[in-house]
C-alpha positions in Angstrom: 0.0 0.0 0.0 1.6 3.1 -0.8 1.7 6.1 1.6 -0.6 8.3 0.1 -3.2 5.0 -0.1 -2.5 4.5 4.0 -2.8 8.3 4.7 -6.0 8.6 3.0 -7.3 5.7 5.2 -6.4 7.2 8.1 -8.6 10.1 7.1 -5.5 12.2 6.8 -5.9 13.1 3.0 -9.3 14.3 2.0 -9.7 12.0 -1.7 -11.1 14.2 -4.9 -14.7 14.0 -6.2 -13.2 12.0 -8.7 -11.4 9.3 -6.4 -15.0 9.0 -4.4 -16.9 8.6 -7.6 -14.3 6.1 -8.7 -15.2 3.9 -5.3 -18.9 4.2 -5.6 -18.2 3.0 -9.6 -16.0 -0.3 -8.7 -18.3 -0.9 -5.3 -21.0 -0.8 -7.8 -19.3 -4.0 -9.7 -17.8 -2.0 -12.7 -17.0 -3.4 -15.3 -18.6 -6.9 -14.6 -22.0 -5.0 -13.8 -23.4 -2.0 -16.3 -23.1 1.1 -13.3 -25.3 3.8 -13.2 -24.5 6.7 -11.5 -27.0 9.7 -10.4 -26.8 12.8 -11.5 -25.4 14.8 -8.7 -22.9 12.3 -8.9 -21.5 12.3 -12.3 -21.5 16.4 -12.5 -20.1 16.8 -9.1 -16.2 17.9 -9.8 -17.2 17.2 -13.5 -14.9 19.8 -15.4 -14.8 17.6 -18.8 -17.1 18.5 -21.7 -16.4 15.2 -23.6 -17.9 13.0 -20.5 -21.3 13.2 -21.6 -22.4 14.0 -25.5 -18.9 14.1 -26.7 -19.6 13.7 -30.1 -22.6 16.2 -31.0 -21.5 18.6 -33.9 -22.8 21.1 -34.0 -23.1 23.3 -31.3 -22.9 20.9 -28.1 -24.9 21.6 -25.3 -22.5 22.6 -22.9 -21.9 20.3 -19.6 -23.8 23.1 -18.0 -26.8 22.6 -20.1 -26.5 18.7 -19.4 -26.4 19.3 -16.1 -29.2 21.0 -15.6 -31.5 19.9 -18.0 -30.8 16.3 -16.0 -31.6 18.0 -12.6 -35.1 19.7 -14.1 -36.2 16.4 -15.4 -35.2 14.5 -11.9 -37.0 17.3 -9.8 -40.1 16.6 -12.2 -43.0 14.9 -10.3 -43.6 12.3 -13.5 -39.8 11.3 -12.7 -39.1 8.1 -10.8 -35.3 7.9 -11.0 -33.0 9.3 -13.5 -29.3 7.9 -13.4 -26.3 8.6 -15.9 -24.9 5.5 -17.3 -20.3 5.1 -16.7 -19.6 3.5 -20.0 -15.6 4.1 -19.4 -13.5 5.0 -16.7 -10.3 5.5 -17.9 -10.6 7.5 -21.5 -10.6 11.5 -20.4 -10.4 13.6 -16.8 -13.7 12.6 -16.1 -16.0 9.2 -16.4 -17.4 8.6 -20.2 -21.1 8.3 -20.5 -23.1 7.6 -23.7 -26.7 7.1 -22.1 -29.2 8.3 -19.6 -31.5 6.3 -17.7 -34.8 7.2 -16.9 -38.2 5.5 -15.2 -40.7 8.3 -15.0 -44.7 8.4 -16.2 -43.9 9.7 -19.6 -45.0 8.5 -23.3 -42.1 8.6 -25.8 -43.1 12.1 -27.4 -43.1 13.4 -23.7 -39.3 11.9 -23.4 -38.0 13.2 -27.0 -39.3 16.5 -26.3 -37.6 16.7 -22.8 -34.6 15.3 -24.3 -34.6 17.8 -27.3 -31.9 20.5 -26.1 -29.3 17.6 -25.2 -29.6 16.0 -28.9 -29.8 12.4 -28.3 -29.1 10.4 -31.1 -31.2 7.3 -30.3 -34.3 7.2 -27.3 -35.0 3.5 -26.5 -37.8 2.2 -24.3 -36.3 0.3 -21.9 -33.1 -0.4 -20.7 -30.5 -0.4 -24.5 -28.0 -2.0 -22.3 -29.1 -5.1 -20.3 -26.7 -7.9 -21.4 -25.2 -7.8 -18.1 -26.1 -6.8 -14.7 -26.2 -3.6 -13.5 -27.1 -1.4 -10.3 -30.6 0.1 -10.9 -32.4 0.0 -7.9 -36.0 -1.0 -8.5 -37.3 1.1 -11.4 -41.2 2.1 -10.2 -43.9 1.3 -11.7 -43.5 3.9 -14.8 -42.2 3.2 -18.5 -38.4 3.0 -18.4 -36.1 4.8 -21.6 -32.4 4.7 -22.9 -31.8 8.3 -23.9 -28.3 7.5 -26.0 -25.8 9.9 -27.7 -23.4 8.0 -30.0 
């Protein structure tokens, strides 16, 4: 164990909101499990434009906009849980994310139009990645959709 490691265990170095996220993400079971994270989460410390939407041309919503489009749709009353999707942890500064989930009492227009300003390329119903398991705690008793930007 190095020092820093044993130092940080004693409570004697405060870890960055990266480092946290990074334990929640591998407690979670990553990569053996598909992790979702929630929002507050994955824009918590989140400096890095490319972690969510990297490749929408033109005029990306900024991580700003993301951010708080996300947080409107999760304060919505139709919303049942909302959570942001680590598809890699290792490619930028921050975690890499290529989908949103959502479980909410919404019909697909309702999602798409909510969705509009972040320029999704795909909306799914249900979950678009379910090969493996993931941490989604139970999902309500609303539709579930995969809100994915390529």
């Amino acid at each position: 164990m190095s020092l820093k490691n044993f130092l940080s265990r004693l409570g004697l170095i405060k870890k960055d909101k990266r480092t946290l996220l990074l334990d929640k993400i591998n407690k979670a079971g990553y990569p053996e499990k598909e992790v979702f994270v929630s929002v507050a989460d994955f824009f918590d410390g989140n400096n890095d434009i490319g972690s969510i939407g990297a490749n929408i041309y033109p005029d990306p919503p900024s991580l700003l906009q993301f951010c708080e489009t996300l947080l409107a749709i999760e304060s919505n009353e139709k919303t049942n849980l909302i959570l942001i999707r680590i598809a890699d942890i290792e490619d930028s500064e921050w975690f890499y994310s290529d989908m949103v989930f959502i479980n909410g009492h919404y019909s697909m227009p309702e999602i798409k139009k909510l969705f509009k300003s972040l320029k999704s390329d795909e909306i799914y119903e249900g979950l678009m990645y379910d090969e493996k398991p993931n941490n989604i705690p139970d999902k309500g008793n609303g539709k579930s959709y995969s809100v994915w930007w390529d």
